[in-house]
C-alpha positions in Angstrom: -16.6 15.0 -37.6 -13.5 13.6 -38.7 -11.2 14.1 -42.2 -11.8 10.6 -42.7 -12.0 10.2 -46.9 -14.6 7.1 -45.9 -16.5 9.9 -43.8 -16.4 12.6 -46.6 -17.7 10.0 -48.9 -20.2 8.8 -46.9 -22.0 12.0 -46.2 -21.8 13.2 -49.5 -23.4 10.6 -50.5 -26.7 11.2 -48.0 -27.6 13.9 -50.1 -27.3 12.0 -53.6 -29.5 9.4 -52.2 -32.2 11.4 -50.9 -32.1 12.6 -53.7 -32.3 9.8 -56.3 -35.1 7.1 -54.0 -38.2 8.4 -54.8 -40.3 5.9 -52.3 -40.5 7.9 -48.9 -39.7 4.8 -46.8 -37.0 3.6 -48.9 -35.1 6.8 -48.7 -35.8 6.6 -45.1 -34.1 3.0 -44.9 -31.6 4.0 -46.7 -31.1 7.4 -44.8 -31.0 5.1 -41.3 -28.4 2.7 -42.7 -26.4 4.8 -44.0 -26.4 7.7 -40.3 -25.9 4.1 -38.8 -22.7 3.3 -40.4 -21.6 6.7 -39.9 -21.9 6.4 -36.1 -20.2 3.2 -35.8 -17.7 4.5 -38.0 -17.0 7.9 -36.0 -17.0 5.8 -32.6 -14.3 3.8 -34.1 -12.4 7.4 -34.8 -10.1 7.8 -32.0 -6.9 8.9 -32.3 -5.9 6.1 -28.7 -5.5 2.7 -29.4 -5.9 -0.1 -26.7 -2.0 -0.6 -26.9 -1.7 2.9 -25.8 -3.1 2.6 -22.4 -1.8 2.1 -19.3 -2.7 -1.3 -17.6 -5.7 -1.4 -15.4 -4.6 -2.8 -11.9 -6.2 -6.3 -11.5 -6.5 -7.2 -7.4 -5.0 -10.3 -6.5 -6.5 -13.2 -5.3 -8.1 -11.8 -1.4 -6.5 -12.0 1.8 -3.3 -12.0 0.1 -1.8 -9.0 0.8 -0.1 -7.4 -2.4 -1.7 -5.5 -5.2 -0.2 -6.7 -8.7 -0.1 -4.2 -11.6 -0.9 -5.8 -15.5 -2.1 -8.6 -14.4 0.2 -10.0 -12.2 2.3 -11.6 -14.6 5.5 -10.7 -12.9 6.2 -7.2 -15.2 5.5 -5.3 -12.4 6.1 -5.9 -8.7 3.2 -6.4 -6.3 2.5 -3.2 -4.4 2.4 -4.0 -0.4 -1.4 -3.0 0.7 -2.5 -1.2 3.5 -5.7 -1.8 5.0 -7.9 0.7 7.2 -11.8 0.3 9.0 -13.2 4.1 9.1 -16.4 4.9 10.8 -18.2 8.2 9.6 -20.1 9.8 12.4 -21.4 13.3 13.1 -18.7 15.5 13.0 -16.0 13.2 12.9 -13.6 10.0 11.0 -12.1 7.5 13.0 -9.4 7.1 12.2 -8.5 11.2 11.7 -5.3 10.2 10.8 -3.8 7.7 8.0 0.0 6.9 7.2 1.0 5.0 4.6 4.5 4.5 2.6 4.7 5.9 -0.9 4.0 2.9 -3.4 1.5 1.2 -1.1 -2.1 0.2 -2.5 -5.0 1.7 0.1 -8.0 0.2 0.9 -10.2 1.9 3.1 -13.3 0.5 4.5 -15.9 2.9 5.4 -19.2 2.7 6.9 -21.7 5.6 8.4 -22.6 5.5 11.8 -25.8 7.6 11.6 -26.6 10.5 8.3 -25.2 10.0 5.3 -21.7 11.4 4.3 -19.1 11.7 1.8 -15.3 10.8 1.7 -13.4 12.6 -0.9 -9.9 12.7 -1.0 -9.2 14.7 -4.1 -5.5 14.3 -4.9 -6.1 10.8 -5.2 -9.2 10.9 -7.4 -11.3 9.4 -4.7 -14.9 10.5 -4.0 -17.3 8.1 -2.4 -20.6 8.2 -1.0 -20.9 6.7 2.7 -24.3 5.6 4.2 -24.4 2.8 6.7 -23.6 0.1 4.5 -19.9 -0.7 4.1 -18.2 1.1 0.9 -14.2 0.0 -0.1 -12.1 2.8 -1.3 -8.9 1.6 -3.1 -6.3 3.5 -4.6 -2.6 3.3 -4.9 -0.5 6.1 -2.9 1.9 7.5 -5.8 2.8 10.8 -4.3 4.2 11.9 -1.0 3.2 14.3 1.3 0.0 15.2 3.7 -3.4 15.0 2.0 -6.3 15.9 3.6 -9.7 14.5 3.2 -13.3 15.7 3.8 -16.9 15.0 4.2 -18.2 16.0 0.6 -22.1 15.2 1.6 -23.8 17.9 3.8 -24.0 16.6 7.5 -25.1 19.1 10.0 -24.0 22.2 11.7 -20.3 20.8 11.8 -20.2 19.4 8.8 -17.2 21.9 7.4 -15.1 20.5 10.7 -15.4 17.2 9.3 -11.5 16.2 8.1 -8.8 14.0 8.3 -5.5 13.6 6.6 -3.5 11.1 5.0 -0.1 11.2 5.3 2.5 9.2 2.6 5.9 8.8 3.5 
């Protein structure tokens, strides 16, 4: 595990009280309490503190058009959004095509029009499963550049034809 000293003390001290408790279920207790604090204690272990994290983006309140960052407390400027309907159909996205500006928060709404299929868009991390129910894909657009995206559920015949691409100015 870890070079904890409350680690190295606690496991050598598993053996000595096997050893010493006679009474089966005793040592058993005892054995269970002490692998329990272990585990909470090696969970606990990490090297990344909750200061050391980046912020998790929070949304805004809806319809209002900006994507804050921290919290919204002002630290970090809104991020304009840019907001897209895509249909999913046999062998096809509509739109094909997406532009956004560098900086802008995306939000895709996607729905199926027959089968089941996938969006994945993997420089952005994004990877979605799309059936006929409507399924939001959000992410912020950090990079410039042309990046395609795909179908990542088996479709049909055309399936590998399936594509569109994102462009970020």
């Amino acid at each position: 595990m870890g070079s904890s000293p409350i680690l190295r003390f606690l496991f050598s001290h598993v053996k000595l009280i096997y050893g010493i408790v006679r009474d089966k279920s005793m040592r058993s207790a005892h054995l269970v309490m002490i692998l329990s604090v272990l585990l909470i204690l090696a969970s606990c272990a990490t090297s990344e503190t909750l200061a050391e994290r980046p912020p998790v983006p929070q949304a805004t309140e809806p319809g209002e058009g900006t994507f804050a960052v921290g919290g919204g407390n002002g630290s970090v400027p809104p991020r304009p959004v840019k907001e897209f309907v895509m249909t999913a159909k046999k062998f096809e996205f509509n739109p094909s095509r997406i532009e956004v500006n560098k900086g802008d928060e995306v939000v895709i709404r996607i729905r199926s029009l027959d089968v089941t299929h996938g969006f994945k868009l993997d420089e952005f991390g994004v990877s979605e499963r799309v059936d006929k129910t409507e399924v939001e894909v959000r992410f912020a657009a950090t990079r410039a550049g042309e990046f395609p995206y795909y179908c990542s559920v088996f479709c049909g015949t055309g399936h590998g034809a399936m594509r569109g691409l994102l462009i970020v100015k």
